[in-house]
Residue frames as qw, qx, qy, qz and C-alpha x, y, z in Angstrom:
[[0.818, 0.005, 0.469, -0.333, -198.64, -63.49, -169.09],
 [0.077, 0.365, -0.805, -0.461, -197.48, -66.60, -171.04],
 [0.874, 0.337, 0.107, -0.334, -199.56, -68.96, -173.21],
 [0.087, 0.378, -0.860, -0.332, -197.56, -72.00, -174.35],
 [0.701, 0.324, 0.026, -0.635, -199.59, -73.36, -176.77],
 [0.351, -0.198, 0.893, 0.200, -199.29, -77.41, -178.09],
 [0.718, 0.459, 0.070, -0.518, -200.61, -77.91, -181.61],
 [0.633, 0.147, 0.598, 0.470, -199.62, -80.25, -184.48],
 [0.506, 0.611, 0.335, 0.508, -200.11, -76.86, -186.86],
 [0.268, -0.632, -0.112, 0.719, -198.32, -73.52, -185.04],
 [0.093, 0.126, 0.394, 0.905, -197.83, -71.41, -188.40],
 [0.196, -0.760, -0.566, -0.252, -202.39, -71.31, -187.50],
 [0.279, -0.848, -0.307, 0.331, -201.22, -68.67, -184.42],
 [0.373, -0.316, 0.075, 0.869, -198.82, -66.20, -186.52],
 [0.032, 0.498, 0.355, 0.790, -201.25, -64.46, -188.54],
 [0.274, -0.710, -0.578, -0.294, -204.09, -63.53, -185.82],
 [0.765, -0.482, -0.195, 0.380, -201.41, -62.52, -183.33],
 [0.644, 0.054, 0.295, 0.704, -199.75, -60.41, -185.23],
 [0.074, -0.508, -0.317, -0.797, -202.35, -57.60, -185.44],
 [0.222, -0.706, -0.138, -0.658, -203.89, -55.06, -183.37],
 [0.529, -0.718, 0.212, -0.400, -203.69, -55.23, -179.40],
 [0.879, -0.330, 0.345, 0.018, -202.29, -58.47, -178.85],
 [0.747, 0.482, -0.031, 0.456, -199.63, -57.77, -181.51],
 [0.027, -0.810, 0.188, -0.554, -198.67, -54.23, -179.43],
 [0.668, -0.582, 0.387, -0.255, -198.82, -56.15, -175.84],
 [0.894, 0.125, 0.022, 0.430, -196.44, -59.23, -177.63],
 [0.390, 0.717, -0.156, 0.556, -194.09, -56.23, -178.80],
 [0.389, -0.689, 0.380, -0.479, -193.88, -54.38, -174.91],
 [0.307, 0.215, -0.741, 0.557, -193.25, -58.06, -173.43],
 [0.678, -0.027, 0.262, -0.686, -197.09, -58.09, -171.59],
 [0.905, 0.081, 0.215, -0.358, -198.12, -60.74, -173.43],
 [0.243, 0.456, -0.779, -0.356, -196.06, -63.96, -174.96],
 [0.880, 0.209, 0.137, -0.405, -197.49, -66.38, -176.79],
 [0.256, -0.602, 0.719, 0.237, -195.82, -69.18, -177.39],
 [0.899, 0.355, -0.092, -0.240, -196.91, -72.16, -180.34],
 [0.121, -0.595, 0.789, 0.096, -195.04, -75.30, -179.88],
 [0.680, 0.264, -0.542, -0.417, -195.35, -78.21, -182.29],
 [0.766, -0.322, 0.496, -0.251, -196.42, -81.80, -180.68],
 [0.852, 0.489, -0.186, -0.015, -195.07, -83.28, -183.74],
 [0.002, -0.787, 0.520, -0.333, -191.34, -82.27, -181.93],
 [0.538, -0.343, 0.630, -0.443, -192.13, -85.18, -179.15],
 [0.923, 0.313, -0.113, -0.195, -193.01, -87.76, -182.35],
 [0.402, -0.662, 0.606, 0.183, -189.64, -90.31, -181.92],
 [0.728, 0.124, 0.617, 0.273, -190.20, -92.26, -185.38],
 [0.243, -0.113, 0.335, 0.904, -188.54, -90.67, -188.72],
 [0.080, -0.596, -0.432, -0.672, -192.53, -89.70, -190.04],
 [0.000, -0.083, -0.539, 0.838, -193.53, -88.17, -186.52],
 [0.470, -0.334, -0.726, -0.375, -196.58, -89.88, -186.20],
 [0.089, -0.021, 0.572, -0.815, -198.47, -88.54, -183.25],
 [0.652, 0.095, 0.114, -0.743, -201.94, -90.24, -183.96],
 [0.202, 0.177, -0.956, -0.120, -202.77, -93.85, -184.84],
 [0.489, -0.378, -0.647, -0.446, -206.45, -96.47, -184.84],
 [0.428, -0.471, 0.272, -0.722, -208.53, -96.48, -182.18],
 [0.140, 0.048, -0.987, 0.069, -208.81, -99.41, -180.01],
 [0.262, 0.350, 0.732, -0.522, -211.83, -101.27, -180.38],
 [0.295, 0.476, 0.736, 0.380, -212.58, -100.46, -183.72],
 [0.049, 0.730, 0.555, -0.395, -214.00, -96.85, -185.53],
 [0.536, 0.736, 0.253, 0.328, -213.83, -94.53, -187.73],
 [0.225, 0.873, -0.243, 0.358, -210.72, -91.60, -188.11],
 [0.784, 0.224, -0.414, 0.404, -207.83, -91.40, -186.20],
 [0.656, -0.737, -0.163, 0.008, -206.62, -90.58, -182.29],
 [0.083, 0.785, -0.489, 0.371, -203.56, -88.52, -180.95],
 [0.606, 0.144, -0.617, 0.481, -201.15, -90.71, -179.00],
 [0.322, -0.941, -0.101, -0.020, -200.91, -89.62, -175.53],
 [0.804, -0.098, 0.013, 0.587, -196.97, -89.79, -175.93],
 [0.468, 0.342, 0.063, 0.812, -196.17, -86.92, -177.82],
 [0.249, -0.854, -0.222, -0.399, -198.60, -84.88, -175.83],
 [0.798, -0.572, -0.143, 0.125, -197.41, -85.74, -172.74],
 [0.728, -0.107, 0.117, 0.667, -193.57, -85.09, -173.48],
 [0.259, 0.651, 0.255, 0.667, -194.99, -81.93, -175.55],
 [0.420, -0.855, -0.057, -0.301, -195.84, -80.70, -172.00],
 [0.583, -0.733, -0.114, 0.333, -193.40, -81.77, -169.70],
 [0.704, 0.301, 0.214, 0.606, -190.96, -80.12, -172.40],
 [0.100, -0.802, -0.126, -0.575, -192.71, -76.77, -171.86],
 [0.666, -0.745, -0.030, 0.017, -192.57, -77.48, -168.21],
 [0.915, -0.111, 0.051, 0.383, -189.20, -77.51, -168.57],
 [0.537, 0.173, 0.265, 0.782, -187.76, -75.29, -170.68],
 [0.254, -0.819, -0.250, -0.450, -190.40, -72.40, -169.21],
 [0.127, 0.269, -0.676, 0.674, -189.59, -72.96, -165.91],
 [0.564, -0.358, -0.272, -0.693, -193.14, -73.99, -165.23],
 [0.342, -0.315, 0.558, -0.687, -194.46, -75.37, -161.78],
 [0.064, -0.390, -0.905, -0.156, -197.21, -78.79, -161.76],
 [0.100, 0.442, 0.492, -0.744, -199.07, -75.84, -160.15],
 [0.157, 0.440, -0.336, -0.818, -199.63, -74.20, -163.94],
 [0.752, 0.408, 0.334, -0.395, -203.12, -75.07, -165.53],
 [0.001, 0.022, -0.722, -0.692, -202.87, -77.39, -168.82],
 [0.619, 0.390, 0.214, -0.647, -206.31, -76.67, -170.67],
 [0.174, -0.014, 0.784, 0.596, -207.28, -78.78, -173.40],
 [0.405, 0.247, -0.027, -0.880, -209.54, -77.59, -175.64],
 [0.027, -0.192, -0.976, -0.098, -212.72, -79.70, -176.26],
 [0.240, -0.272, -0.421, -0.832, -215.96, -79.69, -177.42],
 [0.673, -0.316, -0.643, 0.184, -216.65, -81.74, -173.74],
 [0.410, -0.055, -0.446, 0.793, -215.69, -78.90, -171.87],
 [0.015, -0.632, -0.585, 0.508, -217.05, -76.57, -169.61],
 [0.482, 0.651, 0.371, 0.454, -217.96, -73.86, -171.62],
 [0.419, 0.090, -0.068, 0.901, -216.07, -70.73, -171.99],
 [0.157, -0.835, -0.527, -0.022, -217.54, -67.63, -169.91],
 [0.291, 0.725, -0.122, 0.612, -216.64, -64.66, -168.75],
 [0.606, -0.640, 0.437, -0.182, -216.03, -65.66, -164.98],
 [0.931, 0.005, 0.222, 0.291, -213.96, -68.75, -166.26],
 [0.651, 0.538, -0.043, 0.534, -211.97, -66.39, -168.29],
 [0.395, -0.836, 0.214, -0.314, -211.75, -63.75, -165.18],
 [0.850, -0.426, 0.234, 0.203, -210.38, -67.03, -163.45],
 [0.836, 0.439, 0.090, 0.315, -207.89, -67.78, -166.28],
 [0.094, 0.932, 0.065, 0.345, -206.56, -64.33, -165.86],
 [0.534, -0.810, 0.231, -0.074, -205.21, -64.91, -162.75],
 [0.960, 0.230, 0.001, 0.160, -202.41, -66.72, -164.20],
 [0.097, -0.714, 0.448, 0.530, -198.96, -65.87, -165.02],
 [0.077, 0.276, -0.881, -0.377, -198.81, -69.30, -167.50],
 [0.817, 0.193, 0.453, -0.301, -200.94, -71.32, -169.42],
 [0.152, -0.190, 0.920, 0.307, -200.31, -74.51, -171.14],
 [0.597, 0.323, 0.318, -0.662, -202.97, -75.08, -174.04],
 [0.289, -0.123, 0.876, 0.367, -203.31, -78.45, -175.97],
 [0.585, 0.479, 0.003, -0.655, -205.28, -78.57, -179.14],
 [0.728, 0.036, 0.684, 0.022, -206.59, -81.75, -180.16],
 [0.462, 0.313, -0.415, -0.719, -207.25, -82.82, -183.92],
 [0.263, 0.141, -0.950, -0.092, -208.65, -85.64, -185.49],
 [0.471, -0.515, -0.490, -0.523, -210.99, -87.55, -182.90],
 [0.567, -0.811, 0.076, -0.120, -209.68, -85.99, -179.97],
 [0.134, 0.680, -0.638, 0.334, -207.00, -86.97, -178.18],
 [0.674, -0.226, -0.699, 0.077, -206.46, -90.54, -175.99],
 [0.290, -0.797, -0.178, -0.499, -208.39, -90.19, -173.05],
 [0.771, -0.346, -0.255, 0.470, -205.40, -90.67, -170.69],
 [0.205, 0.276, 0.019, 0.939, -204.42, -87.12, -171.57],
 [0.424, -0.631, -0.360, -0.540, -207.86, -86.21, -170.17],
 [0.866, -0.338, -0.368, -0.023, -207.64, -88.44, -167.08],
 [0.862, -0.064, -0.099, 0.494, -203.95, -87.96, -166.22],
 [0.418, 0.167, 0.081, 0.889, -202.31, -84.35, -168.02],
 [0.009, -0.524, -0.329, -0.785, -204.88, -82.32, -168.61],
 [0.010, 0.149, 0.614, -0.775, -206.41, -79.80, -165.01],
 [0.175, 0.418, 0.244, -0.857, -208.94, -78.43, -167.39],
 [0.438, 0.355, 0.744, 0.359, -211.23, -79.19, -170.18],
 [0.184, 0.720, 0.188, -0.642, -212.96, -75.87, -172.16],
 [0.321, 0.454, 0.831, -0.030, -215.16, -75.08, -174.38],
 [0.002, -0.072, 0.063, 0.995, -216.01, -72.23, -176.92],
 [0.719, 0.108, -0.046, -0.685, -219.72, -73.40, -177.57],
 [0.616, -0.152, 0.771, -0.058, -221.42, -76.71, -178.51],
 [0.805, 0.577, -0.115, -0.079, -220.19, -77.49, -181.85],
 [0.882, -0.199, 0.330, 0.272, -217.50, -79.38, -183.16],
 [0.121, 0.757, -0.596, -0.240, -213.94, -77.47, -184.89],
 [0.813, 0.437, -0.374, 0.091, -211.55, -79.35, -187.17],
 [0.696, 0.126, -0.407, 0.578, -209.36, -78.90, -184.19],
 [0.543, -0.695, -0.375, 0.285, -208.79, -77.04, -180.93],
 [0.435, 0.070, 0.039, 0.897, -206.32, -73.99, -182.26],
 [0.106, 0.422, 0.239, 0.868, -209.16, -71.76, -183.07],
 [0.617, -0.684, -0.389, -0.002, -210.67, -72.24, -179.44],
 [0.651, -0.369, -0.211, 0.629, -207.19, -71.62, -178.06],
 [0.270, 0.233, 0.050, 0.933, -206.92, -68.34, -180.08],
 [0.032, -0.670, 0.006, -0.742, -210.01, -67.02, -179.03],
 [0.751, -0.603, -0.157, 0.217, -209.70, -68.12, -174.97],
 [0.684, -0.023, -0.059, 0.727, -206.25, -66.37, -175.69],
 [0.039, 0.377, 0.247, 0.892, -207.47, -63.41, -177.15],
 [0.619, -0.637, -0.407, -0.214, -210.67, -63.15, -174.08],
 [0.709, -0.611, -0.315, 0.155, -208.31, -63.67, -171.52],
 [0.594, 0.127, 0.129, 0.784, -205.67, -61.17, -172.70],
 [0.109, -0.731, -0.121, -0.663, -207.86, -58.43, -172.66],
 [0.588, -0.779, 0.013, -0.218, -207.87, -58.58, -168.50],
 [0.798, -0.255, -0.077, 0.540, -204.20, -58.77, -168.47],
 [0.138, -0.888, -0.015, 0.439, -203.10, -55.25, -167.18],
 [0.096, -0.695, 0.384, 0.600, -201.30, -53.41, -170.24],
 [0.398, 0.278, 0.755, 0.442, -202.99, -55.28, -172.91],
 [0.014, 0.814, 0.469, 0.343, -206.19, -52.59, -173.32],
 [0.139, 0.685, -0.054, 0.713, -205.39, -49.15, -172.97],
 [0.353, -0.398, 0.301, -0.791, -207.60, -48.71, -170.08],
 [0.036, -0.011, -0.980, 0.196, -208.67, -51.30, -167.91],
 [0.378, 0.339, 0.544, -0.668, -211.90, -49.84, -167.13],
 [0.482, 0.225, -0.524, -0.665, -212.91, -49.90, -171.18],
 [0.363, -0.018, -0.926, -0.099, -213.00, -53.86, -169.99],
 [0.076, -0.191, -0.806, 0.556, -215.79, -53.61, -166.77],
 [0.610, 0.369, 0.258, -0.652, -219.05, -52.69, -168.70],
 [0.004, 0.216, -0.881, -0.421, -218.10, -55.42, -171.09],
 [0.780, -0.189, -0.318, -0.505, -221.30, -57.49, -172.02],
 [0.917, -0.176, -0.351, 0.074, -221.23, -60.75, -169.35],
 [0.501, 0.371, -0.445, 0.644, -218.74, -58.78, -167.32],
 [0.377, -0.266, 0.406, -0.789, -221.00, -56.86, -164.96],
 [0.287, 0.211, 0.920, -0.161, -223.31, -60.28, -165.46],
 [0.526, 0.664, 0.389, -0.362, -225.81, -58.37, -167.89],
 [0.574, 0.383, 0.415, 0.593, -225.26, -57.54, -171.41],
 [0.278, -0.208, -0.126, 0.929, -223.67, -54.19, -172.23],
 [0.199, 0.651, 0.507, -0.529, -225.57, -51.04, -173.02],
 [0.508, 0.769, 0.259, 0.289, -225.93, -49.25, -176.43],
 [0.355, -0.553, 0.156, 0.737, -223.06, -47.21, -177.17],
 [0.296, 0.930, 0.210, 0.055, -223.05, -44.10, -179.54],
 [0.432, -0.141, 0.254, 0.854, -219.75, -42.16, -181.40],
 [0.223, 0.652, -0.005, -0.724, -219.90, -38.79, -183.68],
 [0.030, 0.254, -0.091, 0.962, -221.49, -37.59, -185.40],
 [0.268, 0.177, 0.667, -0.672, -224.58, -37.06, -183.14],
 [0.682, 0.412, 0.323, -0.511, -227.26, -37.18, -186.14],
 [0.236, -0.190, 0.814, 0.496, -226.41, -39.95, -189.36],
 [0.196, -0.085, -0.876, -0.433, -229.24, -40.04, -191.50],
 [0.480, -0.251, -0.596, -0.593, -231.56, -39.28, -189.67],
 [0.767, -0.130, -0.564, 0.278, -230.41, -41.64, -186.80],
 [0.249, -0.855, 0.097, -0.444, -230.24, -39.70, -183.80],
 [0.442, -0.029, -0.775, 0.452, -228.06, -40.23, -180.29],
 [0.342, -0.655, -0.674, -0.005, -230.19, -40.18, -177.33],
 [0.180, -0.869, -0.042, -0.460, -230.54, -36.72, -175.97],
 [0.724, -0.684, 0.089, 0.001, -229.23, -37.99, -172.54],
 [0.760, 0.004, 0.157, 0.631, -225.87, -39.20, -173.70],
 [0.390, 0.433, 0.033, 0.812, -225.18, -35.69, -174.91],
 [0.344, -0.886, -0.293, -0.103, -226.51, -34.05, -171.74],
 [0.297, 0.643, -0.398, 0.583, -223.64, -33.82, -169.39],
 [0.558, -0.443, 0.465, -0.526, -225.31, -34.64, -166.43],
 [0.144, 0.439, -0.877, 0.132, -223.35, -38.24, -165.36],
 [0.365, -0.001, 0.734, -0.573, -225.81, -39.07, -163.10],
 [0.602, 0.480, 0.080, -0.633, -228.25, -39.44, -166.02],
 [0.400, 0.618, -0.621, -0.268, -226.18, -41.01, -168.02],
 [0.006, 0.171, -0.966, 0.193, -225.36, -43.85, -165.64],
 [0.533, 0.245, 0.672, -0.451, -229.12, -44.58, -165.08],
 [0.725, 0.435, -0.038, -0.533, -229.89, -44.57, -168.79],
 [0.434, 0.475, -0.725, -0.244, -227.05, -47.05, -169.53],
 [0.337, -0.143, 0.834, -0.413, -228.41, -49.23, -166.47],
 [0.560, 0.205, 0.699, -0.394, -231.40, -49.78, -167.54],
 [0.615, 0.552, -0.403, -0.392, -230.56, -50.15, -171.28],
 [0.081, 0.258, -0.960, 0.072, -228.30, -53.16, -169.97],
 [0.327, 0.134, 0.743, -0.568, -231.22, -54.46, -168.25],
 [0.692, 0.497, 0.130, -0.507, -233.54, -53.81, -171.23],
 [0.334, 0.549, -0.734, -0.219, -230.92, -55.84, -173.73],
 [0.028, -0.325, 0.926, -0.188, -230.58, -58.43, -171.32],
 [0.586, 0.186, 0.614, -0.494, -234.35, -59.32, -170.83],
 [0.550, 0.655, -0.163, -0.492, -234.64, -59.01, -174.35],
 [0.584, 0.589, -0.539, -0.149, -231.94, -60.72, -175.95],
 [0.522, 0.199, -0.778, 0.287, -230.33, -63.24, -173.32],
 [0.670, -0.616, -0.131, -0.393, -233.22, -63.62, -170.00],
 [0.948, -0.072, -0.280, 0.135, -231.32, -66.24, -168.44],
 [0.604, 0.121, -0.343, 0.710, -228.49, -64.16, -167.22],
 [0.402, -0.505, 0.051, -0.763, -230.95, -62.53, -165.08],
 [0.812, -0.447, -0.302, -0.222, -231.30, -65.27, -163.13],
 [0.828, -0.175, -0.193, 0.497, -227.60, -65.00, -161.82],
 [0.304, 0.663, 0.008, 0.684, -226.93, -61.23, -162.15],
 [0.300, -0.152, -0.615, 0.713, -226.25, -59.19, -159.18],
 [0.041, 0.595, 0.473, 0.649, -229.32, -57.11, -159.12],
 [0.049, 0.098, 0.511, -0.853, -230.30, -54.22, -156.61],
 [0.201, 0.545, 0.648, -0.493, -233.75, -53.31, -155.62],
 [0.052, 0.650, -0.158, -0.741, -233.57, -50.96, -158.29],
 [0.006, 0.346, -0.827, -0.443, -232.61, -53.16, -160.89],
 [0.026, 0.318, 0.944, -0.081, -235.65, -55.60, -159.90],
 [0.163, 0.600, 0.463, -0.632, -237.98, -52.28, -159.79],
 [0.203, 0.575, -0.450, -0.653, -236.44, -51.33, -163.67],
 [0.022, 0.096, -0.937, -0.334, -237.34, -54.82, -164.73],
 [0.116, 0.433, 0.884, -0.135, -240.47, -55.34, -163.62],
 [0.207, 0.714, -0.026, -0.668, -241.33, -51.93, -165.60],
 [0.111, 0.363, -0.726, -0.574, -239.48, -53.23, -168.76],
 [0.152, 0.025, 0.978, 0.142, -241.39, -56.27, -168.54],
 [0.332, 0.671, 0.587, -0.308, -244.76, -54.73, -168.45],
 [0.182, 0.748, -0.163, -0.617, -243.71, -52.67, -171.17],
 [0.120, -0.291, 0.923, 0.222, -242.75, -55.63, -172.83],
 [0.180, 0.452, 0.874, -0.004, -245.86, -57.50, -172.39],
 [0.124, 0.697, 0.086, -0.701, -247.69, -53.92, -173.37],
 [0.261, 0.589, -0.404, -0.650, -246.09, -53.79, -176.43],
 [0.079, -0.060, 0.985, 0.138, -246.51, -57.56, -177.50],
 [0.281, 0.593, 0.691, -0.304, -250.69, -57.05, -176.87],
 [0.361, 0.578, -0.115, -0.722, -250.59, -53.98, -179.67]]
């Protein structure tokens, strides 16, 4: 998969890139990441890719020139399609999930533009851009450190980035619930025990205690993705237990 990335500061994507999984899947030729300066597409001797807002306001507003050219440049010189999402990152977009990044996935290319300043003129919106996205709802100096981690999200579900694919399909927000408690050696730290079941052997056991730990997390910690989860009878029979245990323990 390729990622050709438009920033006014590329030197921001060679450190994070450069280490652990997504450094190994760059190496093999899985993953390339590409960081191309919009500053390139600037045609006056200070490459000036930003300038007042009309109408009057405070800070200053990317051009839509140099974008524009910054992309069809990629399109070009990639071999890219009009078919091939451009995202721009924004604090306006949808926000970034883990079925939006599923979509993403399906790619072979993305084209990601990172604003700075106060955004970007909103003919780039209107006109260039297919896609708008979001890492939350706050506001970045700039749109690089969205793009790295939407890069770094959607890289994991690109076959031969993670060891094992399956490590990725009890993710949290993957199955639609949050994941279950997980447990390494040594079996007692301090005190700290792992649950008895996890060292049983008996699978079947195992899978029902990590179910309905997901299920107990989720009600706990994030309700709301209960309202969209796939849930079997089961699931609906394990909740409505938790919950009375819930309310139980809330009345001591």
């Amino acid at each position: 998969m390729r990622f050709h990335v438009l920033t006014l500061f590329p030197g921001m994507f060679t450190g994070p890139f450069d280490e652990g999984i997504i450094a190994r899947a760059r190496k093999s030729g899985v993953l390339d990441i590409r960081a191309h300066d919009i500053r390139d597409q600037a045609h006056d001797r200070h490459r000036t890719v930003d300038d007042y807002t009309f109408g009057g306001g405070p800070g200053m507003l990317m051009k839509p020139g140099p974008i524009f050219e910054a992309v069809e440049a990629v399109r070009a010189s990639a071999g890219l399609d009009d078919g091939v999402p451009v995202v721009l990152m924004s604090p306006q977009g949808r926000r970034l999930t883990q079925p939006i990044v599923e979509e993403l996935s399906r790619n072979d290319d993305l084209v990601l533009i990172c604003g700075r300043y106060e955004g970007v003129d909103e003919r780039v919106r209107q006109h260039l851009a297919t896609d708008e996205i979001s890492i939350g709802d706050y506001v970045l100096g700039g749109g690089e450190l969205a793009a790295m981690v939407l890069i770094e999200a959607v890289s994991r579900l690109v076959a031969g980035v993670v060891g094992s694919m399956e490590s990725t399909e009890d993710d949290s927000y993957t199955t639609g619930l949050l994941q279950h408690p997980l447990y390494t050696r040594p079996a007692e730290y301090r005190g700290m025990a792992v649950p008895d079941v996890l060292l049983s052997g008996d699978h079947a056991e195992i899978a029902r205690w990590r179910r309905r730990e997901s299920l107990r997390r989720t009600l706990q910690r994030r309700p709301d993705l209960l309202d969209t989860a796939e849930l079997s009878d089961e699931d609906r029979k394990l909740l409505d237990q938790l919950g009375a245990q819930e309310r139980a323990g809330g009345r001591r």
